[in-house]
Every structure is written in structure tokens, then in C-alpha cells.
C-alpha positions in Angstrom: 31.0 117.9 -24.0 32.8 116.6 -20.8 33.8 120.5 -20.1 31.5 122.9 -18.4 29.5 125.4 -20.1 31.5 128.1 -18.8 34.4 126.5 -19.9 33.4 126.3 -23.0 31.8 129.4 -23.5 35.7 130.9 -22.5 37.5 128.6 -24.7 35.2 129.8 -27.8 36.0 133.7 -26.7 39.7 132.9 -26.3 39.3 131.2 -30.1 37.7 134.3 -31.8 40.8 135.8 -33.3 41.8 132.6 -35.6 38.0 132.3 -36.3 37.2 132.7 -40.3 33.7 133.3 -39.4 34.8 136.0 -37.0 36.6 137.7 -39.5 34.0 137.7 -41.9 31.3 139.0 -39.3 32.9 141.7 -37.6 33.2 144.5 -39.9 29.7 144.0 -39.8 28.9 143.8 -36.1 31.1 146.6 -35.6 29.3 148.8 -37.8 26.0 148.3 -36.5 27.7 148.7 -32.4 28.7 152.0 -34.0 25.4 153.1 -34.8 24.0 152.1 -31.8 26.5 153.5 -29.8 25.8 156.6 -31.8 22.1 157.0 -31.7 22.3 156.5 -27.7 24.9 159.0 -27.0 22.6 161.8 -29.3 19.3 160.3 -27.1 21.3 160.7 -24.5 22.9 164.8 -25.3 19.8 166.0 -26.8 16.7 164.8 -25.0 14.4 166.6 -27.4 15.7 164.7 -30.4 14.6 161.1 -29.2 11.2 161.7 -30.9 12.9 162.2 -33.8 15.7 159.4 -33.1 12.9 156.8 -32.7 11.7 157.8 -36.6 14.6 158.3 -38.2 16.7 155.3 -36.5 18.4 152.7 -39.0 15.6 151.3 -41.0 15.1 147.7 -40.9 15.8 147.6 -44.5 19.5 148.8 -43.7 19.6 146.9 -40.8 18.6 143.5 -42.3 21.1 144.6 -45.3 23.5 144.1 -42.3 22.3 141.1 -41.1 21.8 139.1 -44.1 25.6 138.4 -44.6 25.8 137.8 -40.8 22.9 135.1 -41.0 24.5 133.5 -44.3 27.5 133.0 -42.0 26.1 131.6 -39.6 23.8 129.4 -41.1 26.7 127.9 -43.4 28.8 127.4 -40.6 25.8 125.3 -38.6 25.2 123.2 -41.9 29.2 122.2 -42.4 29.1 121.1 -38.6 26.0 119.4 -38.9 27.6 117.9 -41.8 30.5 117.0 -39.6 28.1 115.1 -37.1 26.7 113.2 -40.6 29.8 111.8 -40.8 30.8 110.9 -37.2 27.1 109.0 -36.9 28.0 107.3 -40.4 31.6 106.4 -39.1 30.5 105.1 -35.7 27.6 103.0 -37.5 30.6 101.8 -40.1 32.3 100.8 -36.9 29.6 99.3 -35.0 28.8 96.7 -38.6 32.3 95.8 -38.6 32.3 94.9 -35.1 29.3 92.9 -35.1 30.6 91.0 -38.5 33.9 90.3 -36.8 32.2 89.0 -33.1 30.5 86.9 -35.9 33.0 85.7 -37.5 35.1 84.7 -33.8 32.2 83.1 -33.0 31.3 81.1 -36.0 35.0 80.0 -36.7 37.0 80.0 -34.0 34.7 79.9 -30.6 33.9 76.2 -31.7 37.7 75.0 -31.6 39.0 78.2 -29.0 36.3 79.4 -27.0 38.5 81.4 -24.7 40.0 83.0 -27.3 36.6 83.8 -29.0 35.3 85.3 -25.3 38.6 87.2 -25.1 38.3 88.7 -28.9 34.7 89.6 -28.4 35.4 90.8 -24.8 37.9 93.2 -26.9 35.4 94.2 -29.1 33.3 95.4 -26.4 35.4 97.7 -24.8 36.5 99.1 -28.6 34.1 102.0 -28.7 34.4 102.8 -25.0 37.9 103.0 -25.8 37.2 105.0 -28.9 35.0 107.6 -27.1 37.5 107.7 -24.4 40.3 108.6 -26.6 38.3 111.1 -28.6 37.3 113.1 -25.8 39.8 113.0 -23.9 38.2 110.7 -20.7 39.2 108.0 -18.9 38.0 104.8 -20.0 40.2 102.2 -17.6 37.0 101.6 -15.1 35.8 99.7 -18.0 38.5 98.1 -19.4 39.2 96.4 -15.9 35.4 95.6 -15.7 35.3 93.5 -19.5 39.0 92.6 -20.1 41.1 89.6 -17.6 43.4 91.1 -14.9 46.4 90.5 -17.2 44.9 92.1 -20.5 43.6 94.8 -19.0 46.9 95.5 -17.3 49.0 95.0 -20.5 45.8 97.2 -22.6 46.6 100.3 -19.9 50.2 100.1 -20.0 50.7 99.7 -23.7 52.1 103.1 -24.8 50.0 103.8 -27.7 46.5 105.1 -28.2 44.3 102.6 -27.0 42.1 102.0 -29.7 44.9 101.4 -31.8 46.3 98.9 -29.2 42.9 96.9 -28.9 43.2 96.6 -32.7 46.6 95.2 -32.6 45.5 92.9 -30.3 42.3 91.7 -32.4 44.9 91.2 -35.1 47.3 89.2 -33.2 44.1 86.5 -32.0 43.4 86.2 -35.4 46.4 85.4 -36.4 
């Protein structure tokens, strides 16, 4: 979340026409508005009925048989995106064991013969999830880059024209070969 909450709070009102769960809620919501609406404008005209308002409102056995497909929604739309973040965390931990097997690999095969070229590979390495996180949400990831990576690689790694995890890949390749 790099946006602020009142930007995001917009940007999920602007989205509610192509939402599904909108779609499937509203009839819903809209009839419950309308009965609230309703019940206040009569408490409203007729003063004297409010006694009688306050008995004979919606029951709550209506009113949850309203609510219940509203909270069914809901609930499976927070289980698929916790089910989403499942598999981000599972992803990023994937990542993070092939990184550490690959550092070990530079480092038991070719730091002993290269050692600059190990340092440079694992220096790589390094910056790969900064790089990832960068490109995923859409920040700026070169203050690191030009912290980890040589003047000369961390100038060719900001002007390549690709996505920058892709390009710290190719270059990971390329040392191996």
C-alpha cells in the first residue's frame, strides 16, 4: 500500500461498477436503504406512529434474511484474497530458497576460481527482491541498486529497457554462463 488511504478508499469507489461482489450485493442494500428511508419519512409525517414504528419495524429475522447473502459475499471474497496472499508468501518463500541455493552454488563453484564474479552474482541476488517489490508496486528501487551493484552495473541494470527483475535474471544467466 504505497497510496494513501484516501486514495485508496476513492480508487475502490471509482471501481464499484465492474465489481461482481457489487453486483451481487446491491439489490440487497438497496432494499434495505428503502426501508429505512421509508420507516423515517412515516416517523418523520406522523409523529404519533413512531411508537408503533419502533414495534412493528423490519424484524431482525427479515433483516438478517437480508444480510445473510450480504455476509456470504463478503466473507468469500476475504477468504479468496486471503488465499491470494497464501500464495504470494508461498511464491516469495519459493524465491527466497532459490536464491539462497543459487548464492550457494556461486559460492561453492565458482567464488573459489572467480571471486569477483561470485560477489557480483550474489550482489545481484541481493538486490533481486528489492527489485521484485519495486516492480510490483510500482516504486522506485534505483537508491538500492546504486548502493549493492558497481557504478557500471548499476548504470547498465537502470538503463536496460526491460522490467528489472527480468533484466537482473538475464544477467544471473549470462555469469553463469
Amino acid at each position: 500500500y504505497t497510496a494513501s488511504p484516501h486514495r485508496r478508499y476513492l480508487r475502490h469507489l471509482l471501481m464499484w461498477p465492474s465489481s461482481s461482489t457489487m453486483r451481487a450485493i446491491m439489490p440487497l442494500v438497496f432494499v434495505v436503504t428503502l426501508w429505512s428511508a421509508f420507516v423515517c419519512f412515516i416517523a418523520e409525517k406522523y409523529p404519533n406512529l413512531t411508537s408503533y414504528l419502533k414495534t412493528a419495524s423490519l424484524r431482525s429475522a427479515l433483516l438478517s434474511s437480508f444480510m445473510s447473502p450480504l455476509a456470504l459475499l463478503l466473507t468469500l471474497r476475504t477468504n479468496r484474497a486471503l488465499d491470494r496472499l497464501l500464495d504470494a508468501r508461498k511464491s516469495i518463500g519459493q524465491i527466497n530458497r532459490a536464491g539462497r541455493s543459487l548464492t550457494g552454488s556461486f559460492i561453492a563453484h565458482v567464488a573459489p576460481t572467480n571471486g569477483k564474479l561470485a560477489l557480483l552474482a550474489a550482489r545481484y541476488l541481493a538486490i533481486f527482491g528489492w527489485a521484485l517489490k519495486g516492480y510490483l508496486r510500482g516504486e522506485s528501487d534505483e537508491e538500492v541498486i546504486r548502493a549493492v551493484l558497481p557504478p557500471n552495473e548499476a548504470e547498465w541494470l537502470l538503463s536496460v529497457q526491460t522490467d528489472r527483475p527480468i533484466a537482473i535474471l538475464t544477467r544471473l544467466r549470462s555469469l553463469c554462463a
